[in-house]
DRENTORVO-906258 format. One line per 3 residues: their letters; for each residue x, y, z of C-alpha. Coordinates in steps of 0.25 Angstrom, whole numbers, plus 5000, padded with zeros to 4 digits. Layout:
<nodes>
a	X Y Z; ...
</nodes>
This chain:
<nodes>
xxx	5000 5000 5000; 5006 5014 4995; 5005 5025 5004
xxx	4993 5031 4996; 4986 5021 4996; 4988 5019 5011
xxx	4982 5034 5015; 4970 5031 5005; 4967 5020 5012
xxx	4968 5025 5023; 4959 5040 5022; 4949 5032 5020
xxx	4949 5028 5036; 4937 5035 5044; 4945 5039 5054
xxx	4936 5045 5063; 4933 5032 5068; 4949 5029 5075
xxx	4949 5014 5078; 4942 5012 5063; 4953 5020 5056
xxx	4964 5015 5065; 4959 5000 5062; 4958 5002 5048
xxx	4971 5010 5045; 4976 4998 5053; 4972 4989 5042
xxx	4977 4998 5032; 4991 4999 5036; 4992 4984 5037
xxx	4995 4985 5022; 5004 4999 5022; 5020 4996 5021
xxx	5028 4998 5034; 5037 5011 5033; 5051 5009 5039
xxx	5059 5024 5042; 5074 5024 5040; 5082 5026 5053
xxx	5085 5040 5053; 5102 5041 5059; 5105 5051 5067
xxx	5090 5059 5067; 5085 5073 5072; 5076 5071 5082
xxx	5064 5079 5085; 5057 5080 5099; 5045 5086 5102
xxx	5029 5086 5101; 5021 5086 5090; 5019 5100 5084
xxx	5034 5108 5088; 5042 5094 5082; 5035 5093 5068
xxx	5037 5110 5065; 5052 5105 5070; 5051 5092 5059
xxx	5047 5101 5048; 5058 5111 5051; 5069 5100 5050
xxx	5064 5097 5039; 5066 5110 5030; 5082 5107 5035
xxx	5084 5094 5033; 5079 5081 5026; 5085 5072 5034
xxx	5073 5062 5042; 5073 5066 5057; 5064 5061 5069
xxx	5053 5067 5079; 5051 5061 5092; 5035 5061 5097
xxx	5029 5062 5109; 5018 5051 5112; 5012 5056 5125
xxx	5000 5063 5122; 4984 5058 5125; 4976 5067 5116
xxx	4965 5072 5122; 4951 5083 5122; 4943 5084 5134
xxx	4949 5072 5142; 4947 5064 5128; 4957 5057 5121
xxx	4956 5063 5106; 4966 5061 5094; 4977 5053 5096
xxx	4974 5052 5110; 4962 5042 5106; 4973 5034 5101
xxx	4981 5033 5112; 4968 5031 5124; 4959 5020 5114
xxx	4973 5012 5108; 4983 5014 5120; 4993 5021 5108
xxx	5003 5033 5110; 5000 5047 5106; 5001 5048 5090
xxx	4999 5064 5091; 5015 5069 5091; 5018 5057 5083
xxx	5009 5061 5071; 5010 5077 5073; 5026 5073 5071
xxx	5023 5064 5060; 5014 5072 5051; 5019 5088 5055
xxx	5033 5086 5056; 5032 5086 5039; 5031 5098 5033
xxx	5019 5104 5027; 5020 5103 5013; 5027 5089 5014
xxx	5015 5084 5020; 5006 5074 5010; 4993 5067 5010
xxx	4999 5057 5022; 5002 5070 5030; 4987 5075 5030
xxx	4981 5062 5031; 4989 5059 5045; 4985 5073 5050
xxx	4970 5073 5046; 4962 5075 5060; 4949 5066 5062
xxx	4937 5075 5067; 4926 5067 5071; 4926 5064 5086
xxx	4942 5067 5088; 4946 5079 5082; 4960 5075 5086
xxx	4961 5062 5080; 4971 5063 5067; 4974 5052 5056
xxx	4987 5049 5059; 4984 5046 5074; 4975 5034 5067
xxx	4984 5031 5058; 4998 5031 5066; 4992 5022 5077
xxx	4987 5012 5067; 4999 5012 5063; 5005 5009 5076
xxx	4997 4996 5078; 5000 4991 5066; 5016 4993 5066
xxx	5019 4999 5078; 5021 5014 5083; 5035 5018 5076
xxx	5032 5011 5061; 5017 5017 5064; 5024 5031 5064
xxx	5035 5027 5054; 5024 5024 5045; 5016 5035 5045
xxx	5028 5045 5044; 5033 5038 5032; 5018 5038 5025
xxx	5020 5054 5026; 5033 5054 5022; 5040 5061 5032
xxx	5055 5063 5033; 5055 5062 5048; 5053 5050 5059
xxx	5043 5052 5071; 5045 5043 5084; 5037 5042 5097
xxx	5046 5045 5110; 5036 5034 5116; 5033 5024 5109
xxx	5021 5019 5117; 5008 5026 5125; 5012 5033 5136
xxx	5008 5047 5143; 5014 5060 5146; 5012 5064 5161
xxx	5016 5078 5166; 5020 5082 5185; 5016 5095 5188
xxx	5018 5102 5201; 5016 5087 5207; 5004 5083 5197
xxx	5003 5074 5186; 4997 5076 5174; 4995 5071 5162
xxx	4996 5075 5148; 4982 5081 5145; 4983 5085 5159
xxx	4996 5095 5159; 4991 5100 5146; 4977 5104 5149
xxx	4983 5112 5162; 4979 5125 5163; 4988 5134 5152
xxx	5002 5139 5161; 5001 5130 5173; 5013 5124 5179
xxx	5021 5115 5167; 5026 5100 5170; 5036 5096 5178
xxx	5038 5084 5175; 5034 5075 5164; 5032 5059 5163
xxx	5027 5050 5152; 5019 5037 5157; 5021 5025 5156
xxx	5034 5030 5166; 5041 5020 5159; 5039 5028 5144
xxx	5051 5025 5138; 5059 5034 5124; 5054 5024 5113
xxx	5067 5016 5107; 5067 5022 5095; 5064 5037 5099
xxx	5077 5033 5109; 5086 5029 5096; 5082 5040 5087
xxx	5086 5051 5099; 5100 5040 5104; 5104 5043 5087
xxx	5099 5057 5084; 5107 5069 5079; 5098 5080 5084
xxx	5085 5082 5093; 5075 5093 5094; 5067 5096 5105
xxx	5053 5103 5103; 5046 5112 5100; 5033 5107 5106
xxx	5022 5109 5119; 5036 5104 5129; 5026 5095 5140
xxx	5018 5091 5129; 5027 5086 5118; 5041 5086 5120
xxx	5044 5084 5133; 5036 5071 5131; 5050 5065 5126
xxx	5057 5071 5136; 5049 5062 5146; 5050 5050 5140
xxx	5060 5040 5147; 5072 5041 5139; 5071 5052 5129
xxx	5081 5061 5137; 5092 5050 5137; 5090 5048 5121
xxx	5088 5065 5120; 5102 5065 5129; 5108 5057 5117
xxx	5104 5066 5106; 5117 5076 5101; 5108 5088 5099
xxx	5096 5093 5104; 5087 5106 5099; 5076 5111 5107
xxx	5067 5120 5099; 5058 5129 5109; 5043 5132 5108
xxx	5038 5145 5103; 5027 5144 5113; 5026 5142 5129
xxx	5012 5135 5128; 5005 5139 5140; 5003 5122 5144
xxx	5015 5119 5141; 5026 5127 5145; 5019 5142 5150
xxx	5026 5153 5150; 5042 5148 5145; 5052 5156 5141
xxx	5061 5151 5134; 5071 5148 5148; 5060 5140 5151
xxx	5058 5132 5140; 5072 5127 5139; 5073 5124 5155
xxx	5061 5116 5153; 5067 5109 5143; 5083 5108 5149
xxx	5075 5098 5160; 5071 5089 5150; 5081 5087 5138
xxx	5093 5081 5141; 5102 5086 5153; 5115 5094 5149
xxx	5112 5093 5134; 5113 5106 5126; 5100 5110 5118
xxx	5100 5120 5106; 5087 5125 5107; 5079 5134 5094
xxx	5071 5146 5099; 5064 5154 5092; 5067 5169 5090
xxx	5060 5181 5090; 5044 5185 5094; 5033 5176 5095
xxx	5019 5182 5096; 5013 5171 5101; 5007 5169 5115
xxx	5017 5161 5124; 5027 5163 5118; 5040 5154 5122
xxx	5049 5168 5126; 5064 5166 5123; 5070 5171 5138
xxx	5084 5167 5135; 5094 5176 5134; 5106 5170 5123
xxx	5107 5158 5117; 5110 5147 5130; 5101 5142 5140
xxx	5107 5134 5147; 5110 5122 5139; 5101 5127 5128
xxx	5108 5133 5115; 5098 5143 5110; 5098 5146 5094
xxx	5086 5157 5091; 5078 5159 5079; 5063 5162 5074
xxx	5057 5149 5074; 5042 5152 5077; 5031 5152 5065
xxx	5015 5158 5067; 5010 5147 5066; 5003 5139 5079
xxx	5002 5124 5083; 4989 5117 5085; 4990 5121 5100
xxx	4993 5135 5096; 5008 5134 5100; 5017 5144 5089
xxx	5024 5135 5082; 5040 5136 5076; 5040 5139 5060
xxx	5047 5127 5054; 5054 5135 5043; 5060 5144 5054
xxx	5063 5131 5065; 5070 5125 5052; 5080 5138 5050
xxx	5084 5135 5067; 5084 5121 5066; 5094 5120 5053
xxx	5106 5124 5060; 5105 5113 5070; 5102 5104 5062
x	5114 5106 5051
</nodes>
């Protein structure tokens, strides 16, 4: 079965009915050719969420053709009102993982106009009854069941085309729990507090014995570069950063960039300066290890805006290199987000 033939079979799914669409794409992709992705040497790795890492994708890729590698956190239950919705019914009726940073990676981080028929099909949002329900979510965990989760991802990537390889930190179901001031919470919890309370002070993911998946381990043991963010910090990239083991394999990496966030979202990290930002982050990347961090230059006529308070171009163990990265434009959660033409002319240097 060729790959057009595949996506005309498979539009004609009614995929407003989940478990009907999930067991016939099933049956459909019993007869579809396994994909197998060369081993990428000595890769870029990015680490981040789902909406910062793909603007970070596309920008790598107006330098350079060479096949890179974005890291996903899988620690998310989707929910609206206290209901599971989206890719958050998935994980609640078939005890899978979170599919929604793993599919935001896998279809954003290509560029626009590289985007085909495969792109828009995977995105494709299902309105009736669960407005948060998308395609791919269908799709990538049919493809789970039938090959497993990393040919299941594998798959669907090479389907689209793209020139880059997506990998869950986790590998399995687990859950993202957050201590503040002595109380527990978790995921919905911390981030439907009240806007500017008091942020995290510790992290855990459950089960406590949640563990780097092997192949997230190897890729970070043999990369050349990593770079850290941007994204919500307790909602998507710190997830890694709690997971048993990512440290140690981050520890090993020659090069770490951390790109900062335009914005200090006022549930994740109220009122950061820039100061702030960076000690936030100097407790959770490797101890001791030098960090090049991008930070954008010049005005931002936004509301929280992440102001630059540091004075020269060290903090700490953080070598800063300044320039206009910022676009107009807004993420679905109304965060400002970084103009990949512009993150492209920062990043260029550091990757040459």
């Amino acid at each position: 079965m060729n790959d057009d033939t595949l996506l005309a079979r498979l539009e004609q799914l009614d995929f407003n009915d989940v478990q009907t669409a999930l067991n016939s794409a099933r049956r459909i992709l019993e007869e579809a050719p396994r994909r197998f992705p060369r081993k990428i040497e000595r890769p870029l790795v990015l680490v981040g969420g789902g909406s910062g890492i793909p603007t970070v994708a596309r920008a790598v890729q107006m330098i350079t053709d060479e096949p890179f590698v974005m890291l996903a956190n899988t620690g998310e239950l989707q929910t609206k009102d206290g209901r599971p919705m989206g890719a958050g019914y998935l994980r609640k009726e078939l005890g899978t993982l979170d599919w929604i940073d793993i599919v935001k990676q896998s279809i954003h981080g290509t560029p626009l106009a590289a985007r085909g028929p495969w792109h828009r099909f995977l995105d494709a949002k299902l309105t009736k009854d669960d407005p948060y329900m998308r395609t791919a979510y269908v799709l990538f965990e049919a493809a789970r069941l039938e090959w497993g989760l990393q040919d299941a991802i594998d798959f669907w990537n090479g389907v689209m085309g793209n020139r880059y390889r997506v990998l869950p930190s986790v590998g399995s179901p687990c859950d993202l729990f957050f201590q503040v001031g002595g109380q527990r919470m978790d995921f919905n919890e911390y981030a439907y507090r009240p806007p500017g309370s008091q942020i995290a002070d510790d992290m855990f993911i459950e089960p406590m014995m949640t563990r780097l998946d092997e192949l997230a381990a190897v890729t970070l043991r043999d990369a050349r570069m990593a770079i850290v963010g941007p994204g919500d910090v307790h909602f998507s990239v710190l997830f890694h950063f709690a997971v048993s083991g990512f440290r140690k394999a981050l520890a090993e990496v020659p090069n770490l960039v951390l790109i900062t966030n335009l914005t200090a979202r006022p549930i994740d990290i109220p009122g950061f300066k820039l100061s702030d930002f960076l000690s936030l982050y100097d407790r959770w990347l490797p101890s001791g290890k030098p960090v090049t961090v991008l930070v954008h230059r010049g005005p931002l006529t936004v509301e929280d805006p992440l102001t630059d308070d540091v004075d020269g171009d060290a903090y700490g163990r953080f070598t800063l290199r300044r320039a206009p990265m910022a676009s107009q434009n807004m993420s679905n959660n109304g965060q400002l987000i970084h103009d990949e033409s512009l993150l492209a002319a920062a990043l260029a240097p550091l990757l040459a």
